[in-house]
C-alpha positions as CSV (number, residue, x, y, z in Angstrom):
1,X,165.5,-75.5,-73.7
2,X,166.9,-72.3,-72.2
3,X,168.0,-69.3,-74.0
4,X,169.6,-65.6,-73.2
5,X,169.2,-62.8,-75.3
6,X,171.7,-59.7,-75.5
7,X,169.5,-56.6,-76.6
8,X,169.6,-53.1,-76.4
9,X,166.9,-50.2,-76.6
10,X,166.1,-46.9,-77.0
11,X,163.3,-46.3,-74.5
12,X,161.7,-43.0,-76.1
13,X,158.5,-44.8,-77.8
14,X,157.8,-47.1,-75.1
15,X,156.1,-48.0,-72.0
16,X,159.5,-49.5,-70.7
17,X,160.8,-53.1,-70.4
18,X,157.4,-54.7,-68.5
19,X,154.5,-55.3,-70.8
20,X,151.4,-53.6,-69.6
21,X,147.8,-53.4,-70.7
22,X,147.5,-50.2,-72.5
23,X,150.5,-49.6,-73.5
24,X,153.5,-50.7,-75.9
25,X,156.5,-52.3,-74.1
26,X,160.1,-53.3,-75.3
27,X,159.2,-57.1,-73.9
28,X,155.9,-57.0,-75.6
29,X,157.5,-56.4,-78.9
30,X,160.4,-59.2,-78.7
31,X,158.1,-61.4,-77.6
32,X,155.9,-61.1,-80.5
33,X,159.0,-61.4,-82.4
34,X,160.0,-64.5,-81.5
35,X,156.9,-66.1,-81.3
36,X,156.4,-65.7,-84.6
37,X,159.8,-66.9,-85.7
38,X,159.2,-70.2,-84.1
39,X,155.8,-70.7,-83.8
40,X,155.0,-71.1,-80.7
41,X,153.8,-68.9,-77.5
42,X,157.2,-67.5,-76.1
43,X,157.3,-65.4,-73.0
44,X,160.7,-63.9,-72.3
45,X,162.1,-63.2,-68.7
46,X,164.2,-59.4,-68.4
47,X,167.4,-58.9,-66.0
48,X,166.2,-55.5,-65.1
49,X,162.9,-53.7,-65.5
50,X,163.1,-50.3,-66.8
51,X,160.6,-47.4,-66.9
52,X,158.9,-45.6,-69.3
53,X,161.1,-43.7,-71.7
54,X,164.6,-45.2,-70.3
55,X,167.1,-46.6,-72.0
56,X,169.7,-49.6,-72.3
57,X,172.6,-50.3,-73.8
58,X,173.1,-53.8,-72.6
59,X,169.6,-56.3,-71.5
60,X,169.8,-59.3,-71.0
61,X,166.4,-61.7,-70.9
62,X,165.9,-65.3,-71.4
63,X,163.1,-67.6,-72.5
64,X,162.0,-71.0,-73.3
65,X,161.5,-73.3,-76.3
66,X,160.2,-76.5,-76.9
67,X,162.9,-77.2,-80.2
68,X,166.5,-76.5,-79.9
69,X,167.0,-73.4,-81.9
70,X,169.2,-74.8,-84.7
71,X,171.4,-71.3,-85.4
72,X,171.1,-68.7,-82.8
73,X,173.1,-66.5,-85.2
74,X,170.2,-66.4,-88.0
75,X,167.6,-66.3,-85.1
76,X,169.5,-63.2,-84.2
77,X,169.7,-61.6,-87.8
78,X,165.4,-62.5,-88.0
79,X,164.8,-60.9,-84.6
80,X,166.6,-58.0,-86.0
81,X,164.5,-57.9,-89.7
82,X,161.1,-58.1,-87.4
83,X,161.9,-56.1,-84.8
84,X,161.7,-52.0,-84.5
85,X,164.4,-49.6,-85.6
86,X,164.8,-48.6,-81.9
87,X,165.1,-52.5,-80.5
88,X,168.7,-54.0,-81.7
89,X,169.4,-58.0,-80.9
90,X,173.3,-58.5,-80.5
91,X,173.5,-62.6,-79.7
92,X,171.1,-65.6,-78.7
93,X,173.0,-68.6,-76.8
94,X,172.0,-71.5,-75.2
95,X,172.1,-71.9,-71.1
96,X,171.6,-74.2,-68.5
97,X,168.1,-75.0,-67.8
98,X,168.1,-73.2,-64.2
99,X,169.9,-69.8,-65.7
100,X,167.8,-67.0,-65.1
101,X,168.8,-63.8,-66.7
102,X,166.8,-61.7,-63.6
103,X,168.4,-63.8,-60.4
104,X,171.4,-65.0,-61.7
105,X,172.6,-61.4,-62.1
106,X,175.3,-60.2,-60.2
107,X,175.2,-56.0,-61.1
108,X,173.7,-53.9,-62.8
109,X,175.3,-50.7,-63.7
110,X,173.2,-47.4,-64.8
111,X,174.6,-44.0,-65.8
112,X,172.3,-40.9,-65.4
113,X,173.7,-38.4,-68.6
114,X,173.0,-34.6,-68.4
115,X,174.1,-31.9,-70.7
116,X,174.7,-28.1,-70.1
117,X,173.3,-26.9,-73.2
118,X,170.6,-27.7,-75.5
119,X,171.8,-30.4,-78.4
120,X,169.5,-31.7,-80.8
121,X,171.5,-34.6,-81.7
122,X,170.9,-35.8,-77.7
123,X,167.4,-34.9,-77.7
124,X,165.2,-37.5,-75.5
125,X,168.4,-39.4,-74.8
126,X,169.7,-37.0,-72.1
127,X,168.5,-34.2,-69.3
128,X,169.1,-30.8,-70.1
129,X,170.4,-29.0,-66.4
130,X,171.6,-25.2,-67.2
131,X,172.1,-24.8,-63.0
132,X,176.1,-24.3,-62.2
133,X,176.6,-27.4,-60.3
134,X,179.4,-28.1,-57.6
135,X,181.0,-31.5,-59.2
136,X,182.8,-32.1,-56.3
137,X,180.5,-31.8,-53.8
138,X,178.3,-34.0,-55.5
139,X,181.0,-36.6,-55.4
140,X,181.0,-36.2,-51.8
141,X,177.5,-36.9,-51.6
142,X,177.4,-39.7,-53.8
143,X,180.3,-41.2,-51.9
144,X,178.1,-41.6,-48.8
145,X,175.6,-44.0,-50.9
146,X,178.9,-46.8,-50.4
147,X,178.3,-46.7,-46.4
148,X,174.4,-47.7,-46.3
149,X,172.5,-51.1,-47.6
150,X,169.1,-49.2,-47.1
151,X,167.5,-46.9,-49.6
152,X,164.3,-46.8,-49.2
153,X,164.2,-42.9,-49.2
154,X,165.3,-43.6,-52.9
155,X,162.6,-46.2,-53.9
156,X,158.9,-45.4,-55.8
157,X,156.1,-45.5,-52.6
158,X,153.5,-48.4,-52.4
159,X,155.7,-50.8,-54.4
160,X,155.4,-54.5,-54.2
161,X,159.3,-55.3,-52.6
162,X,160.5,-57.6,-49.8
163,X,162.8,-54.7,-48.5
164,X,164.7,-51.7,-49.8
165,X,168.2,-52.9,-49.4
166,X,171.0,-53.2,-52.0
167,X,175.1,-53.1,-52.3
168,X,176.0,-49.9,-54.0
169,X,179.7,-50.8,-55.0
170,X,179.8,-47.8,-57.8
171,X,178.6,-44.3,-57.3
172,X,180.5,-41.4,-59.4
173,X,180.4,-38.1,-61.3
174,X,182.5,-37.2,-64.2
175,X,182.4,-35.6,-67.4
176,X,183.1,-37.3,-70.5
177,X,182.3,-35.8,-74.2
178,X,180.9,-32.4,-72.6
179,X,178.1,-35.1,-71.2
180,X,177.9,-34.9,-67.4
181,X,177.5,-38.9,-66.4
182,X,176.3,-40.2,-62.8
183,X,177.5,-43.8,-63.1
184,X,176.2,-46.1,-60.5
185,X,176.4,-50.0,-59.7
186,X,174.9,-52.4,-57.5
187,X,173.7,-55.7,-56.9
188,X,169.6,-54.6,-57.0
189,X,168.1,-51.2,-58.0
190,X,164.4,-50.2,-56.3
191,X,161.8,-48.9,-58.6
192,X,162.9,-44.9,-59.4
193,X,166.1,-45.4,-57.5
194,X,168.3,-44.0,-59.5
195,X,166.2,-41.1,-60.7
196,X,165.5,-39.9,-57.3
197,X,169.5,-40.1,-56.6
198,X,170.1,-37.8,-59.4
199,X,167.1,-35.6,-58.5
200,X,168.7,-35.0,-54.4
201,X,172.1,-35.4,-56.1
202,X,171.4,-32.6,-58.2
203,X,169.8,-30.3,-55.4
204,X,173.1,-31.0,-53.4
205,X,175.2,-29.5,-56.6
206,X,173.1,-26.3,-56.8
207,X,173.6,-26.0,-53.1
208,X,169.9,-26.3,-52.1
209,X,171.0,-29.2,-50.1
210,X,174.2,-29.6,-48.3
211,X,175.9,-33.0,-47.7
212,X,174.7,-33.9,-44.3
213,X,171.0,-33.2,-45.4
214,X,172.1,-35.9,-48.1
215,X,173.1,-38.3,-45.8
216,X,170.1,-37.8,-43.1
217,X,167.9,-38.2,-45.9
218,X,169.1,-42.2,-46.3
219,X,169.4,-42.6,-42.7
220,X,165.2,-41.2,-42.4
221,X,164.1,-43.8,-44.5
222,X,161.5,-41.1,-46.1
223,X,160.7,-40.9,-49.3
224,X,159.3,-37.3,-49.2
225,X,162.3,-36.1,-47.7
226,X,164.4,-36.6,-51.2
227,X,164.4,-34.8,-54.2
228,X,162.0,-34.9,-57.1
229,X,162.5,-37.5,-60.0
230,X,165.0,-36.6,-62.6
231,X,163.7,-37.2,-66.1
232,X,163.7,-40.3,-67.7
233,X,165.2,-40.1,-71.0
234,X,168.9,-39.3,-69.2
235,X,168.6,-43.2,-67.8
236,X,170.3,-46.0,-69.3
237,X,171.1,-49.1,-68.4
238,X,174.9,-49.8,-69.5
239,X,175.6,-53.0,-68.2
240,X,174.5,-56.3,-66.8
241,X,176.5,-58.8,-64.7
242,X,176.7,-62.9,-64.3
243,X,178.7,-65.3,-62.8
244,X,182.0,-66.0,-65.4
């Protein structure tokens, strides 16, 4: 039997969503978590995969079981008793057999958040950027990112994909709380996508970069053309979509 799970995370002490060898990962943690509330060897499925120190507000992954899980609601409040202070559980439901939370998805949304000044209450959960930044501009820019289904200028190098397109339907500045927010949505994300964005997004609001460069730099098809990586603790992921 087929389950979802709707999870959020705080990405600071972890190697991101993927389990890896040497290192401690979100998935590694609520999979030991559930296998040892029902006793037997559960390997979960994520919706997105998310990198090292980035966050997300809504997850979605789903995983199999031998027994029907009898009350999803107390296999929620255990998950929640086992698991981490920084890993939160919000509901377990049943699906279909053939749901998958990774290709069923329809979006997923991320929102890059930067402050102006330093704020320990947003430490490691936001990029400090003291530059005077064009907003507008930036906007402009971002605007462009509609027009093209081809990002590979965005995407990590040597990376195991079939190819480097994907339907940007969302891509925004604005301000909100005195917290500067790129908000960005699409069908697919490449690996650093978004990171590199804000990093050539951010070059075009200090005016090292005007707004054709922007656009010439998705037509090349280059990585090493765009900007650096913005830092990872200003990532989160805010929101994943299925089918009603």
């Amino acid at each position: 039997m087929r389950y979802f799970i709707e999870f959020s995370y705080k990405g600071t002490n972890y190697s991101g969503w993927q389990k890896q060898n040497n290192a401690i990962s979100v998935q590694q943690k609520l999979d030991e978590a559930l296998t040892l509330i029902l006793r037997e060897t559960i390997e979960s499925v994520g919706s997105s995969r998310t990198d090292t120190g980035v966050h997300a507000e809504q997850q979605y992954a789903h995983f199999d079981s031998n027994q029907p899980v009898k009350d999803c609601d107390l296999l929620t409040y255990r998950l929640n008793s086992l698991l981490p202070f920084d890993v939160a559980v919000h509901r377990v439901f049943q699906v279909e057999e053939t749901a998958h939370s990774r290709f069923d998805a329809t979006h997923r949304r991320y929102e890059y958040r930067i402050i102006r000044r330093k704020n320990p209450f947003l430490i490691n959960e936001s990029h400090i950027f003291h530059k005077p930044l064009d907003i507008q501009r930036m906007n402009e820019a971002a605007e462009l990112l509609l027009k093209y289904k081809n990002f590979e200028s965005f995407s990590k190098i040597h990376t195991s994909v079939n190819n480097f397109l994907c339907d940007i339907s969302e891509a925004r500045w604005f301000e909100k709380d005195g917290i500067l927010i790129f908000s960005i949505k699409s069908n697919r994300f490449l690996r650093g996508m978004v990171r590199a964005l804000v990093g050539t997004l951010l070059e075009v609001g200090t005016g090292k970069k005007n707004i054709v460069d922007f656009e010439k730099i998705i037509q090349v098809q280059d990585r090493s053309k765009a900007g650096a990586q913005a830092p990872a603790e200003g990532l989160f992921l805010v929101e994943v979509g299925y089918p009603e």
